[in-house]
N, C-alpha and C positions, 0 to 999 in steps of 0.2 A: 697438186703434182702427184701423178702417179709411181708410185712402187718400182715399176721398168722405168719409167723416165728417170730416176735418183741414180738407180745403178749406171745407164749412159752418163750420166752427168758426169758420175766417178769416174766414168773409163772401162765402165765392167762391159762388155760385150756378153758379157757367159751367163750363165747363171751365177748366182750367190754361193757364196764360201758353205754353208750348212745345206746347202740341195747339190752341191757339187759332187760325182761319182768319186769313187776312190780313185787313187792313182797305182799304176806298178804294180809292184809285188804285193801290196795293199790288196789289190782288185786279183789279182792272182790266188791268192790265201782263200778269198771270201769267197770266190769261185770254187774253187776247190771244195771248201768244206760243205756251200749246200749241195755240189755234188754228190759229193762222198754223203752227204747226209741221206741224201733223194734214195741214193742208192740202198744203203744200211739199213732203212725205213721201208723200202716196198719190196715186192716181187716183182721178181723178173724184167728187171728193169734194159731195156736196151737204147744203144743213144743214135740218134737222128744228125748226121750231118746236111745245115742248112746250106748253102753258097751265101757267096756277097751279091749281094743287089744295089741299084741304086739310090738305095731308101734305107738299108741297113749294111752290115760288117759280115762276114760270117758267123753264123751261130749254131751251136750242138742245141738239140734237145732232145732230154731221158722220158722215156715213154716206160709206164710200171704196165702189169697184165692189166690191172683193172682200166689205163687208159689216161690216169693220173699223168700230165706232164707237166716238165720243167723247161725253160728254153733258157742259155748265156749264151754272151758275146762272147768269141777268141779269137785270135788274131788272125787266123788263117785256117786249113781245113786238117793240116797236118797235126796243129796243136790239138782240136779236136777229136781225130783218131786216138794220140797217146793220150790225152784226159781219159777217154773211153776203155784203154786197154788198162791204164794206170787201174783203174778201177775195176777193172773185169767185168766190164762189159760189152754183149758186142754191139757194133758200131755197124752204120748203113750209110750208105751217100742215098738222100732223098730224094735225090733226080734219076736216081735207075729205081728205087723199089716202091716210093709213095708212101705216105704218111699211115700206118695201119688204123684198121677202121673200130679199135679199140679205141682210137682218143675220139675220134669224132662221135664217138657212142659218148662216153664220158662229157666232152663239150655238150652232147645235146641233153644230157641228167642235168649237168650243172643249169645249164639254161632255164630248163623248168624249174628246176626249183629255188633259180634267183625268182621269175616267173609267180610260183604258187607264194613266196615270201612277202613279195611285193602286196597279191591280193589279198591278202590274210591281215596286212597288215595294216 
């Protein structure tokens, strides 16, 4: 018997108690602080509001100069502005300005040298 099959058996539809997201103010807090972390830790960081799709929620993400991002879920796009002033920084809707070509520089560094890691190894 498989692993998913136990949990149906039980009645769990969801994931498992120890892989389960935070709840509330829980997931509020944690939010917050690697924010406030991302922020404290890089330069010049500014935040990217995402919209809701139908595949995910609305989401912020902090983009640092070097191109360093973070992406969270929030409830909506309003909460995302104030997370972004809360912190002093500024904020963009990514459907008027597009995503700066500072992270996709960064994604494509990261890539090689997941990339040169792999061959070496």
């Amino acid at each position: 018997m498989g692993l998913f099959t136990r949990w149906r058996r039980a009645g769990r539809n969801t994931t498992p108690p120890e892989a389960a997201p935070e709840k509330g103010r829980d997931r509020e807090r944690a939010t917050m602080a690697h924010l406030g972390d991302f922020v404290a830790t890089r330069v010049g960081v500014e935040a990217y509001v995402e919209p809701q799709t139908n595949v995910t929620q609305t989401t912020v993400m902090f983009i640092a100069t070097d191109g360093e991002w973070t992406r969270r879920r929030v409830p909506d796009a309003k909460t995302a502005y104030e997370i972004a002033r809360t912190l002093g920084v500024p904020v963009y809707d990514v459907q008027r300005t597009g995503y700066p070509q500072r992270m996709r520089d960064w994604n494509t560094r990261q890539r090689l040298e997941r990339q040169r890691r792999r061959g070496q190894a």
